[in-house]
Structures are given as C-alpha cells and as structure tokens.
C-alpha positions in Angstrom: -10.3 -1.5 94.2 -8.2 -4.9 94.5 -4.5 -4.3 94.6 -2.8 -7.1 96.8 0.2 -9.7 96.7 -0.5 -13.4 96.7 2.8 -15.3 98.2 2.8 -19.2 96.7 5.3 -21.1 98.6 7.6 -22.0 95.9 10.6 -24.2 97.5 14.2 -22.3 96.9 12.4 -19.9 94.1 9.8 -17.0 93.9 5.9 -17.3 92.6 3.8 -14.9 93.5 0.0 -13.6 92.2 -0.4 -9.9 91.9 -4.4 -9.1 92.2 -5.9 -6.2 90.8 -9.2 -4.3 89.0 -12.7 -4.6 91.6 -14.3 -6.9 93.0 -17.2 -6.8 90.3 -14.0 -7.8 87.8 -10.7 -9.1 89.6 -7.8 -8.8 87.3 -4.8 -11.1 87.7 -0.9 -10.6 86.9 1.8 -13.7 87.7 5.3 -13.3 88.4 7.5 -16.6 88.5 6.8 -19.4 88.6 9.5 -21.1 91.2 11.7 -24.4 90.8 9.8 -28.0 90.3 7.8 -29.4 93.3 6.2 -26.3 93.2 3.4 -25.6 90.3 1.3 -29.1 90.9 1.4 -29.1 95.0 1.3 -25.1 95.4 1.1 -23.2 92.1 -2.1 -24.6 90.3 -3.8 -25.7 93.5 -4.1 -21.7 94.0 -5.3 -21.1 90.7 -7.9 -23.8 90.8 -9.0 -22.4 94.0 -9.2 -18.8 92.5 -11.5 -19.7 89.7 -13.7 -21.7 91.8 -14.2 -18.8 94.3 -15.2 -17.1 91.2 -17.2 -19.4 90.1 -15.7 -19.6 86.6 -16.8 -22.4 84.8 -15.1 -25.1 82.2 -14.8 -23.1 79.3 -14.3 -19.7 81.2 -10.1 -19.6 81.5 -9.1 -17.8 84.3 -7.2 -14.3 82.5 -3.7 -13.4 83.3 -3.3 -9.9 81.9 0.4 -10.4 82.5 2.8 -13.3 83.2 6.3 -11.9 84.0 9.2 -14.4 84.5 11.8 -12.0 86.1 15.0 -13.7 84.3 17.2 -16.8 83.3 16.6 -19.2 86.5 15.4 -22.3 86.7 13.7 -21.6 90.5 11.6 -18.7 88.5 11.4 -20.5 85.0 10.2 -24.3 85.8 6.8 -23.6 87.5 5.9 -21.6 84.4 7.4 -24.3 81.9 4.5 -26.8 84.0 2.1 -24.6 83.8 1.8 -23.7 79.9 2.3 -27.4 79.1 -0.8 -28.2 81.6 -2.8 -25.4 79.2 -1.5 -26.4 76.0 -2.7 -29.8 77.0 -6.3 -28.5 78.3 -8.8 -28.2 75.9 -10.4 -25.5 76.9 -7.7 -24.2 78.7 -8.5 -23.7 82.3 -6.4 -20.8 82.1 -5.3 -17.7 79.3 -1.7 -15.6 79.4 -2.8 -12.6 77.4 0.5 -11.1 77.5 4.6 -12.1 78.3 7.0 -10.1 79.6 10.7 -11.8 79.8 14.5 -11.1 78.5 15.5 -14.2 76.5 19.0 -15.0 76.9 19.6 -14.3 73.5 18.4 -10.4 73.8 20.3 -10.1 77.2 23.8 -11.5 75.9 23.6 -11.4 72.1 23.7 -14.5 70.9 22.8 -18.1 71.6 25.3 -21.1 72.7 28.7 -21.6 71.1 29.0 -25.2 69.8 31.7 -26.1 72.1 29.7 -24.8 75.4 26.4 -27.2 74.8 28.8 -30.3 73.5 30.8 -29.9 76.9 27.4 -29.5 78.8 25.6 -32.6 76.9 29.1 -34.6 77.6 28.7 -33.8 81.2 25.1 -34.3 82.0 23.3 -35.6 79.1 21.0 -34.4 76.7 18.1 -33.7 79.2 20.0 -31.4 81.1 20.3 -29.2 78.1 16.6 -29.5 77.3 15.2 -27.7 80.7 16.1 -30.3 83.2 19.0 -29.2 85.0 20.5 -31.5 88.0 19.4 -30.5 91.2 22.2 -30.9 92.9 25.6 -30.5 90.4 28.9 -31.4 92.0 31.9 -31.1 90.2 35.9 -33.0 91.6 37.8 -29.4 90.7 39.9 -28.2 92.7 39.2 -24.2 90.9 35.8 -22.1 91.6 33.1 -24.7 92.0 30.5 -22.3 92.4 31.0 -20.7 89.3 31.1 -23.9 87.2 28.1 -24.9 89.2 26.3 -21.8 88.6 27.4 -21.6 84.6 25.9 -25.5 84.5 22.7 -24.1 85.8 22.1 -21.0 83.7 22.9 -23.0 80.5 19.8 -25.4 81.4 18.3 -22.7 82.1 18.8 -21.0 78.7 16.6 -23.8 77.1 13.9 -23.4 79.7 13.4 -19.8 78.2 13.7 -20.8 74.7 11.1 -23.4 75.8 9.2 -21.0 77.6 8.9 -18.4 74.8 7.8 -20.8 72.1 5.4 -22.9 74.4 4.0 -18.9 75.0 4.2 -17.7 72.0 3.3 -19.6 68.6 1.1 -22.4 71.0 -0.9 -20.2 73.8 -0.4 -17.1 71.4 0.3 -14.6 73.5 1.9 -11.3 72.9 6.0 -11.3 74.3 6.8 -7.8 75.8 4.3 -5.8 73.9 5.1 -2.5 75.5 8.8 -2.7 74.4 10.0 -1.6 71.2 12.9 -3.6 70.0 11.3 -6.7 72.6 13.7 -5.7 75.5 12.7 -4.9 79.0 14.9 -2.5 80.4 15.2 0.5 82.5 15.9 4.0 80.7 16.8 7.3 82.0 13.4 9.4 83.2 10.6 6.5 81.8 7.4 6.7 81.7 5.4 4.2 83.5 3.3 1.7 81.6 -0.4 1.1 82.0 -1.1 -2.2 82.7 -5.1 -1.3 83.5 -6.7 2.6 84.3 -5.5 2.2 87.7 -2.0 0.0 87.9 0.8 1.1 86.4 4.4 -0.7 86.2 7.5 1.5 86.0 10.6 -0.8 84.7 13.7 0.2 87.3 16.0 -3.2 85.8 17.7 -4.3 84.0 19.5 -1.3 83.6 20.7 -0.5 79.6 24.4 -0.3 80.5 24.7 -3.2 82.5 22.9 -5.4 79.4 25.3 -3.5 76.8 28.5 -4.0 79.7 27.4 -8.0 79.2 27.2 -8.3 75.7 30.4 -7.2 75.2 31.9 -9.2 77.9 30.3 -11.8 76.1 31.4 -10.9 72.5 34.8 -11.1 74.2 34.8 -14.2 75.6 33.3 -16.0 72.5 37.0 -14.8 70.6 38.9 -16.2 73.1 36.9 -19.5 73.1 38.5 -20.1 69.2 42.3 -20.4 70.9 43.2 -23.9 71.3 44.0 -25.8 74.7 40.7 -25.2 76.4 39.0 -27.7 78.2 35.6 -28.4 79.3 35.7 -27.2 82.5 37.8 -23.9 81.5 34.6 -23.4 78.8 31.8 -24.5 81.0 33.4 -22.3 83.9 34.2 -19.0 82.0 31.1 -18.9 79.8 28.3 -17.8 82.1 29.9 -15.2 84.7 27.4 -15.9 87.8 26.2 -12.2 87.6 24.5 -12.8 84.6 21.1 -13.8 85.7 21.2 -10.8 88.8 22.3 -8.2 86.2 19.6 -9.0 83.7 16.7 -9.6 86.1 13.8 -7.2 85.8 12.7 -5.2 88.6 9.4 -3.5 88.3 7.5 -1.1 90.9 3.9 -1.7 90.9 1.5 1.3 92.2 -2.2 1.4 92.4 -3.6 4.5 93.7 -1.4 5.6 97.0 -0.1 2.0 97.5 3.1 0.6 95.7 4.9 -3.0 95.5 8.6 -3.2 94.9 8.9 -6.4 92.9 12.6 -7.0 92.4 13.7 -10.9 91.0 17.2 -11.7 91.9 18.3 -8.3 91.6 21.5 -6.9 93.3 20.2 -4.9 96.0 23.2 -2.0 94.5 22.0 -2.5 91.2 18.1 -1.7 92.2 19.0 1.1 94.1 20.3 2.5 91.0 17.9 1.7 88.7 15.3 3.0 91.1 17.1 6.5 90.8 17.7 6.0 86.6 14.2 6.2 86.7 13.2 9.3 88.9 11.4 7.2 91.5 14.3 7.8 94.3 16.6 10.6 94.3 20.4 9.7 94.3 21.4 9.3 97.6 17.7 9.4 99.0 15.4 7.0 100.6 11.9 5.8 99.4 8.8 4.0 100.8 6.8 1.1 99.4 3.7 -0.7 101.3 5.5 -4.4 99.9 9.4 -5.2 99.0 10.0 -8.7 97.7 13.5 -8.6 98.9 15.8 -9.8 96.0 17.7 -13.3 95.4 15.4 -14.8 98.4 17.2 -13.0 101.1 20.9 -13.9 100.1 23.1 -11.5 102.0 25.9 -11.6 98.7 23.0 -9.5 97.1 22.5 -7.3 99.4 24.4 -3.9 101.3 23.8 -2.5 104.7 22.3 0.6 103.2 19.2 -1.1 101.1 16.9 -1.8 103.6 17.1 1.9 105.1 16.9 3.2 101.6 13.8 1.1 101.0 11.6 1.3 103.5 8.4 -0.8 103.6 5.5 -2.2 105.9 6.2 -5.7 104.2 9.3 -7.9 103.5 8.2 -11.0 101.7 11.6 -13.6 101.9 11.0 -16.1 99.6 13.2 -19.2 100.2 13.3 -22.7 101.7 16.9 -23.2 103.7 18.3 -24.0 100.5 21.6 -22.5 99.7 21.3 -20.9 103.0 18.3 -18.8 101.8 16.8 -16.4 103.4 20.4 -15.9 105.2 20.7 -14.8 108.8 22.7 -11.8 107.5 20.1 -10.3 105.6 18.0 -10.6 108.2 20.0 -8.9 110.4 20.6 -6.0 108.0 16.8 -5.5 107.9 16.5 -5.8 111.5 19.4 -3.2 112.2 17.7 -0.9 109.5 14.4 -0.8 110.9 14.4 -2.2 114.5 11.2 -1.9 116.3 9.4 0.2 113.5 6.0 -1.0 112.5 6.6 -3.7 110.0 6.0 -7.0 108.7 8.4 -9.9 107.5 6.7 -12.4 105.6 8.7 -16.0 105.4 7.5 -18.6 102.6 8.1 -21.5 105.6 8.4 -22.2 109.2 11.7 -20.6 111.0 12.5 -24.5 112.1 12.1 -25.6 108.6 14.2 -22.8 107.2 16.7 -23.6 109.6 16.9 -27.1 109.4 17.6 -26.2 105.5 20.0 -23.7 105.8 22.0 -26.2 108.4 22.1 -28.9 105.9 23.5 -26.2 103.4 25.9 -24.9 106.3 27.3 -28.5 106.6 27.1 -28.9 102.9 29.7 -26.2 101.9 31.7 -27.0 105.3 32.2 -29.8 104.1 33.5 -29.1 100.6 35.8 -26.7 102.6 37.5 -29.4 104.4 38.2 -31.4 101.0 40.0 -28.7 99.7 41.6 -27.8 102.8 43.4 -31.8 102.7 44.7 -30.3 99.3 45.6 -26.8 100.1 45.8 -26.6 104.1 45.7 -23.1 104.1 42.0 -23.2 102.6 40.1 -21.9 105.5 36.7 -24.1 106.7 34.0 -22.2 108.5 33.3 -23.9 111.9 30.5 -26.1 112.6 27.1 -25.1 112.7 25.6 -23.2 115.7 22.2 -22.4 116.8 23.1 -19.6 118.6 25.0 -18.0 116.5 23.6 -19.0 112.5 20.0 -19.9 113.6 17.4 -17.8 112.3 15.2 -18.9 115.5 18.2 -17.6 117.6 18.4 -14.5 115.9 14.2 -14.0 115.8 14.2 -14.8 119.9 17.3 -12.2 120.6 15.1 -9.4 119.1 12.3 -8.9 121.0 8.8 -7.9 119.0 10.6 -9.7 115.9 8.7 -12.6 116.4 5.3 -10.7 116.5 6.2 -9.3 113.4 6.6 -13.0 110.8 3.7 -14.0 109.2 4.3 -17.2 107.5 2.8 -18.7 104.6 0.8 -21.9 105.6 0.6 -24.7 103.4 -2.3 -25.1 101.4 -3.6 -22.0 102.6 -4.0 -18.2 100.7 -1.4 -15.7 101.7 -2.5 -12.2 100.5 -1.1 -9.3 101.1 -4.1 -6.9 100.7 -3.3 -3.4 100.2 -6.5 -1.8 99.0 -9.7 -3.8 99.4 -9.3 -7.3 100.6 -9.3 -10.4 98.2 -12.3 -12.5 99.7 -10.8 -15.6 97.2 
C-alpha cells in the first residue's frame, strides 16, 4: 500500500501531494497550492511527471480524489487558481478534481464584503487587486499597526481568490465542494468520527474548531455595526475589518492515517489552537502527547504560531518546514523550539530550500522590518529597532552548525526533483 507525502517547493506557501491506494492503482490527494511562481515552474511540472511515469495517456486525466485548500491565503490559494484555469482550458483535461474541500470566507465569517471595505480597497490598489491579484509587496506611510493593515489588504484579495476558486471548481470542473459536510462547513466537533477517504485512509478533521468560527462571526457581526458610525477612514476600515487571526483560526487541520502510519497536516494553524482541536477530537488526551510518522509544521515555521510545548506534544520522525526566507519563514525560533524538544532523537527536518537561500531570505526580511523600525523610531524615538543582522546569532546555518547531528538530519527538497516522503511502500514515480 502507497501512503506517502510529496513536498513541491512552493516559494513563501505550502503545496504538497498526498499519495495513496497500491501500486496496481495509485490514488492521489492535493493540499495547496502555494503563492504564484510556483504552479507552472514546480506544481504542474510534478504532475506532468506523475502521469507520464504512469503512462497515462491524452485523454486519461490524472484523478485527484481530493483537492483541499487549507484556508483564505493567497500562498495556498494562487497555485490552485492556475491550476483549474490550465484544466478548464484543456480539452481533455490533463487532469480531474473529483472532490473540494475548503471554508469559503463567507461560511467562516458570515457574510461577504461591506461596500465601504472593497471601495477603500479598489481606491487603494485597483480593481485587480480585488479580483485575485494581491500586491506582493504592500507598504502603507501609517504611522498605526502596519502589519495589520498589510495583512487585512491581503486577506481581502484573498477573499476573491476563493470565490474564484469555488466557482472555477464547482459549476466549470464540476466537482463536488465538501461532500462529507453537512451544512458545507469543515470543522472539528467534539468526539468525530473520521471520514473515509478510500478503505484504507481515513481523514479525522481536528480544525477549525466550531467555537473559534462562531467566536469570529460574531466578532464580525460586531464590527460590521460599528462600520455604519460616521468619521471612519479608509485606513481605520481597511485596518479593523480583517483581524490577522482570521486566516490561522479558520484553517483546517486534518490527521491522515493509513494503516499504523499517520500525517499531521496542519495549514497555518496556531500551534495552541491544534493542540486543542487535536484533543476536541479524542486523538490526544488533554494535557498528553501524541506521535505521528510526518508533521507539516504550521504557518511555515513562524515562531508567532507556535509555543515551547508543541513540538514535545507532537512528536514525529518528519518536520516538513515549508518556506522561502520570506517574512523570516521558517524562523530560527521555531527551530530552536523543535530542536530543544527533541535534541538528538531520531528524526528528520525537511526544508523546501537550501539553508543559504533561506537565510539569505530571511536577512533581507530582517533588514526589511529593521528598517521600517528606524522610520518610526525618527517619529516616536522611544520605538525600539532590533539590531542589525547577525549570522551568529539569527542564521539558520549558525544555529544548524552549533548543534551537532542537526545537520545529518535536513533533507532538502531539490529543484526539479521528487521529494517523497514514503511511509508505506515506496512511490517509484
């Protein structure tokens, strides 16, 4: 039996190929689909080079039981949005989604965009940006939280990628959008059963959790009164409307298990918010510790998402870190929470790039926020500014080579080239 992880390198967001079934019949499942850049150099490449290995011809699409886009991001959505336009294009489709599972915006908050939040956002950055194209990089002369406006900006692009997504899915490929659901919302429930995917994989749903969804829709249905008092301005809307939790809260987190073997797969998840959706559900007891063969650690590796306690709750034989350098991603921090966790144990950390590329990424971010630190320092001087980069002491190299067996333990995903993660039998494509 076939049960392994396929890691596409997917720039600052997460794509990854679950393989399952035999040999005789390998069955597929997608999760993600990562930012743009990725689906025509990384993404379809892959899947080209799966159906040729089984030597599928023209008119035989290569099946995806399941596509799964883990939430409202543009690093998970975009790769997917190329992807179905490349198949409603195809005739015959090189490829067939037979079923969709994904939380639209509206079912996670309520309802869709006020009026005055998409005007402000059209004003701002143009019609594209509402229609799936968000800016790359968004910066903003405020002197308030940058990060949230930033964020907010992103997350309403966003928000017509899914739309997007669903009806390109949908009405055009005709696939079915969260079958197993009643009501058409993923989310975790007290004591669940799990839900056959094939005889021998099963999916238990551990998040979004249904209190945090109902906690957001009324924060929401809050907000949206005080949006009709006068005297706001774009930036107040555009800055209060999408609290940067939103995406983390709702993103689904699934645990995968095929015979004795088990992936954690986990989006953007909180690392706090996992653990307790992982005990909502019976699979850990409160307080307790588990062990899974693969752990896509959540939000690429950002430290904010993670607590000192999650990786020696979660114990596993592989860590995949998906991330580029980008917004400091897969952060040194994290890192050293894992490491601290699990120290010499028998174990294996899988990075999407190079340590020098990551690094060179992450210093660029380092000197990016520094430096937005120092303009707001010349207009508050007690604004503090983080001190310049250092090798020693922010360097993921540093931190690999002050470790010793660490570095034994990185595989990294080569470009170009298959990374599996083979639990069961291996994948020979």
């Amino acid at each position: 039996m076939l049960f392994s992880l396929d890691v596409v390198r997917a720039r600052k967001g997460d794509c990854l190929l679950l393989h399952y079934g035999s040999k005789d019949d390998p069955r597929h499942v997608l999760i993600d689909g990562g930012p743009k850049a990725v689906y025509a150099p990384h993404l379809k490449p892959r899947l080209e080079q799966i159906k040729k290995a089984r030597a599928l011809g023209n008119t035989d699409p290569l099946v995806f039981d399941l596509l799964m886009v883990s939430h409202v991001d543009d690093d998970h959505i975009q790769g997917i949005l190329d992807l179905t336009r490349d198949l409603i294009q195809d005739n015959p489709q090189f490829a067939q989604i037979v079923s969709f599972w994904h939380n639209s915006f509206e079912n996670v908050i309520g309802s869709g965009l006020p009026q005055e939040v998409t005007a402000s956002f059209t004003k701002q950055f143009g019609a594209a940006s509402m229609n799936g194209d968000p800016p790359d990089d968004i910066t903003l002369d405020v002197d308030e939280d940058e990060e949230v406006i930033v964020s907010s900006l992103k997350v309403l692009a966003s928000v017509k990628q899914g739309a997007q997504l669903r009806s390109d899915i949908v009405n055009k490929l005709k696939a079915d959008l969260n079958p197993d659901f009643p009501g058409g919302l993923i989310v975790a429930k007290e004591h669940t059963d799990s839900i056959e995917i094939d005889d021998n994989l099963k999916f238990t749903v551990a998040g979004p959790m249904l209190a945090e969804l109902e906690a957001l829709h009324k924060k929401h249905q809050e907000w949206l009164e005080t949006l009709k008092e006068a005297g706001k301005s774009a930036e107040d809307v555009l800055s209060a409307y999408v609290d940067k939790s939103v995406p983390n809260l709702s993103s689904i987190v699934v645990f995968a298990e095929a015979e004795d073997k088990s992936i954690l797969l986990t989006g953007d998840a909180r690392g706090d918010k996992i653990l307790e959706g992982l005990e909502l559900v019976g699979l850990i007891e409160p307080g307790g510790t588990m062990e899974v063969d693969v752990l896509k650690v959540p939000h690429h590796g950002s430290a904010n998402n993670l607590e000192a306690n999650f990786f020696e709750r979660i114990i596993a034989s592989h860590y995949v870190f998906s991330g580029n350098g980008e917004h400091g991603n897969p952060e040194r921090e994290a890192l050293e929470m894992l490491l601290n966790a699990r120290g010499n144990a028998d174990y294996t950390i899988h990075l999407t790039y190079p340590v020098k590329e990551l690094d060179a990424g992450r210093k660029l971010d380092w000197e990016k926020e520094q430096n937005k630190q120092k303009r707001k320092k010349e207009k508050n001087p007690n604004a503090k500014v983080r001190p310049d980069w250092s090798h020693e002491e922010n360097s993921l190299e540093a931190l690999f080579n002050n470790h010793p067996g660490v570095v034994e333990k990185l595989s990294i995903v080569e470009d170009g080239k298959p990374h599996v993660i083979n639990l069961l039998e291996d994948v020979d494509f």
